[in-house]
C-alpha positions as CSV (number, residue, x, y, z in Angstrom):
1,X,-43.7,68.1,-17.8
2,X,-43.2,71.7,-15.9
3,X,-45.1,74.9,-15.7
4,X,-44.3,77.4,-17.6
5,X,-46.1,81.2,-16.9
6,X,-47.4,83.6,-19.8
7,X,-46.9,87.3,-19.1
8,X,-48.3,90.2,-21.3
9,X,-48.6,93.8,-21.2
10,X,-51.5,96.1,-21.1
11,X,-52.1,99.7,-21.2
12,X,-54.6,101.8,-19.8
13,X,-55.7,104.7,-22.5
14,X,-58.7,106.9,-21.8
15,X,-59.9,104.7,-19.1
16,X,-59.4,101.3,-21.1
17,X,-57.2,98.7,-20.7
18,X,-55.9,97.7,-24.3
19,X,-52.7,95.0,-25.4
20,X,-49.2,97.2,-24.9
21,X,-48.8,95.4,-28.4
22,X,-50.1,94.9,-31.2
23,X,-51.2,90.9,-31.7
24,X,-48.6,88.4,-33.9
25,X,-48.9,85.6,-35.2
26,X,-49.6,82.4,-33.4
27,X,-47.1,80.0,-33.5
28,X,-49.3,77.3,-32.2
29,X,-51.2,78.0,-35.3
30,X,-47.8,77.6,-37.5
31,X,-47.1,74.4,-36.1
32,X,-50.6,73.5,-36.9
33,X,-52.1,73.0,-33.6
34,X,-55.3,74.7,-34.7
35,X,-57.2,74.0,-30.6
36,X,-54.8,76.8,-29.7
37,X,-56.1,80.3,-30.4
38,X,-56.8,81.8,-34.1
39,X,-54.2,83.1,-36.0
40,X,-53.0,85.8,-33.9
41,X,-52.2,86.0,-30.6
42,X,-51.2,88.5,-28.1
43,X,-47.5,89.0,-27.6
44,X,-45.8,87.2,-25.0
45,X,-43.0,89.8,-22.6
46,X,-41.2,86.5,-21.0
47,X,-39.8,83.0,-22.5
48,X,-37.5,81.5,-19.7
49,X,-39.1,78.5,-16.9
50,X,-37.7,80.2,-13.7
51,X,-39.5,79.0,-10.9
52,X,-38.8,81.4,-8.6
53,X,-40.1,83.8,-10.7
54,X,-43.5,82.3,-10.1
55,X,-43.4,82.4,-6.5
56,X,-42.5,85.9,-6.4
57,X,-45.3,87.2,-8.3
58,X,-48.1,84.8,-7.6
59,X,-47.2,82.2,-4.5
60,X,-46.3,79.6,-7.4
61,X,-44.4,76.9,-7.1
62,X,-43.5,78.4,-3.7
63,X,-40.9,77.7,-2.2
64,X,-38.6,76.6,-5.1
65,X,-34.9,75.9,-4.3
66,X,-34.6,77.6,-1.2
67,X,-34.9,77.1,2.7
68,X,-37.9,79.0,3.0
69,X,-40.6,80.4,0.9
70,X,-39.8,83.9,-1.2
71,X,-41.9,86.3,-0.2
72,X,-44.4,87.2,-3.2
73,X,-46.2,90.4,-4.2
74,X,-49.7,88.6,-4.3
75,X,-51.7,85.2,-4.5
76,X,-53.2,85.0,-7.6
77,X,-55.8,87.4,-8.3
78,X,-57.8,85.8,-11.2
79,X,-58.4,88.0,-14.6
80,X,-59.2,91.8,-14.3
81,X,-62.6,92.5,-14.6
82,X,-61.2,95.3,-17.2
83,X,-59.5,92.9,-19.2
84,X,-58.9,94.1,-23.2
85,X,-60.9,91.7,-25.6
86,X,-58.2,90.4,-27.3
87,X,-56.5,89.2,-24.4
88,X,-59.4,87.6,-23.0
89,X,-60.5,85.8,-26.0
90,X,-56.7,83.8,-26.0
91,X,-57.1,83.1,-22.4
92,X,-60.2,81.4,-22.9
93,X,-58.9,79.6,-26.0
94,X,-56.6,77.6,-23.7
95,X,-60.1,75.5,-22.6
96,X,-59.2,75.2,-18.7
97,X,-55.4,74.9,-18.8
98,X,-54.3,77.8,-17.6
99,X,-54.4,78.4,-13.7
100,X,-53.9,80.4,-11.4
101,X,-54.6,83.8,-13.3
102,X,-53.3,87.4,-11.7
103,X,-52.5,90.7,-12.6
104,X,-50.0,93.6,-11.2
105,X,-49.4,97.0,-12.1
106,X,-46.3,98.3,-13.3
107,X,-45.7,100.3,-9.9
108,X,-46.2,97.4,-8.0
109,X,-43.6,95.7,-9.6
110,X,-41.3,98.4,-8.9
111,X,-42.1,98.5,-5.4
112,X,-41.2,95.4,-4.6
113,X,-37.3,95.0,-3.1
114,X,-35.9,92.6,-5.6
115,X,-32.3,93.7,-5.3
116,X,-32.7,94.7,-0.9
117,X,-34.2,91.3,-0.6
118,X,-32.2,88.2,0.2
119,X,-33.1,84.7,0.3
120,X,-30.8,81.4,1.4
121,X,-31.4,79.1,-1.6
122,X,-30.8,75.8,-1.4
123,X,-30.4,72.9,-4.1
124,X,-28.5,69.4,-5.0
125,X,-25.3,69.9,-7.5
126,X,-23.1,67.4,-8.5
127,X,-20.2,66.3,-6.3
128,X,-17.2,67.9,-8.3
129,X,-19.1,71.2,-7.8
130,X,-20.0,70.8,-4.1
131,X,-17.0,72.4,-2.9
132,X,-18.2,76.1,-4.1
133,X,-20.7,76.3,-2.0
134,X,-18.9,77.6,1.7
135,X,-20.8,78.1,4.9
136,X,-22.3,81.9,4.1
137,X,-21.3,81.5,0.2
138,X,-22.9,84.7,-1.7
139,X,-24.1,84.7,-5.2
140,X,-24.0,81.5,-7.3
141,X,-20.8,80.7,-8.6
142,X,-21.6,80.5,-12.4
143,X,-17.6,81.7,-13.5
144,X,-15.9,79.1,-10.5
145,X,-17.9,76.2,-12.4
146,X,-15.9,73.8,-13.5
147,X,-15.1,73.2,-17.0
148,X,-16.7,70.9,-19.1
149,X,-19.4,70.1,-16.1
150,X,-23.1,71.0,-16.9
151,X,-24.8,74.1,-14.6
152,X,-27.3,71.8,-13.1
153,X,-29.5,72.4,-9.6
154,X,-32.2,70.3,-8.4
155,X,-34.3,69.8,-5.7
156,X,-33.6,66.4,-5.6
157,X,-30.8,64.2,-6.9
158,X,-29.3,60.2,-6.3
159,X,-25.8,61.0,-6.4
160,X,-25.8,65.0,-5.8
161,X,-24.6,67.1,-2.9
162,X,-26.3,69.2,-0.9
163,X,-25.5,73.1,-1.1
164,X,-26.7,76.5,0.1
165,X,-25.7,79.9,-0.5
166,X,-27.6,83.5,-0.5
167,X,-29.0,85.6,-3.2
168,X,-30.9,88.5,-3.8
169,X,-34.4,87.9,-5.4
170,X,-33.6,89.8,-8.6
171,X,-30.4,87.6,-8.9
172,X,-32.9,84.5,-8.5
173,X,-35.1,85.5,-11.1
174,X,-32.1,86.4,-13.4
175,X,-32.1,89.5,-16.3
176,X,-34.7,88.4,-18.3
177,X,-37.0,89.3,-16.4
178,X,-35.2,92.2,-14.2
179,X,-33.6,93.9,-17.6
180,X,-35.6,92.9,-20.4
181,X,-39.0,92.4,-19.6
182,X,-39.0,95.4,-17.2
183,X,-37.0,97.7,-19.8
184,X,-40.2,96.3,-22.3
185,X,-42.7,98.0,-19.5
186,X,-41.2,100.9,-19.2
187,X,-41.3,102.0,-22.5
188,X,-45.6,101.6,-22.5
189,X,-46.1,104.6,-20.1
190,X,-46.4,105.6,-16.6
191,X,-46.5,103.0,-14.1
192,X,-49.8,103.3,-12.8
193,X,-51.6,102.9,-16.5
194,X,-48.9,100.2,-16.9
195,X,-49.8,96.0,-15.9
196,X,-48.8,92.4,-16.6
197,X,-51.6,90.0,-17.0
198,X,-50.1,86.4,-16.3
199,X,-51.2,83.0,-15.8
200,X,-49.6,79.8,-15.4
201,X,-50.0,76.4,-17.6
């Protein structure tokens, strides 16, 4: 079992924080796990288990295949006192096992050098991979991969090498987050009146 992180939008509108969207259906409550939430639950802005991710934002799983710890916009800050109703309600519905709660404003998020910011990353590939990964290599080398072999890094491995190589943090946290989710904030106003509430499970 991993952590996974749940991120959703807020807006600020004459003074009050309220969800960027309206509430869908829970699909916790489809599957018929009915101790998750009521019917409807806010909407989620991110899907994907990137690690690094979570360090960057909230000191999470910090460091997380690299040589040193990313640097991260801040610890965790806990719920907003401001927080809308509805979100509230579903993050007390998870009885305890979310941790770690935070928020950050949409300016803050811009702020931060994703793309300036470099980091040497480090992990365990397989051996017929090894031999992409020079002294000083740049970039991961998803289109060198060889054919027909898995893309697989961990932190730890019997019978894998291993490799280093740099990367920018927005190339670490990949375009879900740096195109999508950030292209979904964008559209909810300005920056300031803009936040993510997150927490981690």
């Amino acid at each position: 079992m991993g952590t996974d992180i749940r991120i959703y939008a807020e807006v600020r509108k004459q003074g009050q924080w309220q969800l960027a969207e309206p509430p869908e259906k829970n699909r916790f409550w489809a599957e018929g796990c009915l101790d998750q939430g009521g019917e409807w639950a806010p909407k989620e802005l991110y899907s994907v288990r990137t690690y690094e991710l979570f360090a960057i934002l909230a000191n999470v799983c910090n460091p997380m295949r690299a040589v040193t710890p990313f640097d991260y916009i801040s610890k965790p800050r806990g719920l907003p006192q401001d927080i809308s109703e509805e979100l509230l309600d579903w993050y007390t519905s998870w009885d305890g096992t979310a941790v770690a709660a935070s928020w950050l404003l949409l300016n803050e998020l811009l702020a931060f050098d994703w793309h300036g910011k470099q980091i040497l990353r480090r992990g365990m590939v397989a051996s017929e991979a090894a031999h992409l990964f020079p002294p000083g290599r740049r970039g991961f080398p998803f289109t060198e991969w060889p054919k027909g072999l898995p893309i697989a890094v961990s932190n730890q491995s019997r019978d894998g090498i291993e490799v280093r190589w740099i990367e920018s943090y927005a190339e670490a946290v990949g375009d879900e987050f740096m195109i999508q989710t950030m292209d979904a904030l964008h559209t909810y106003g300005n920056p300031e009146d803009v936040r993510v509430v997150l927490w981690f499970d």
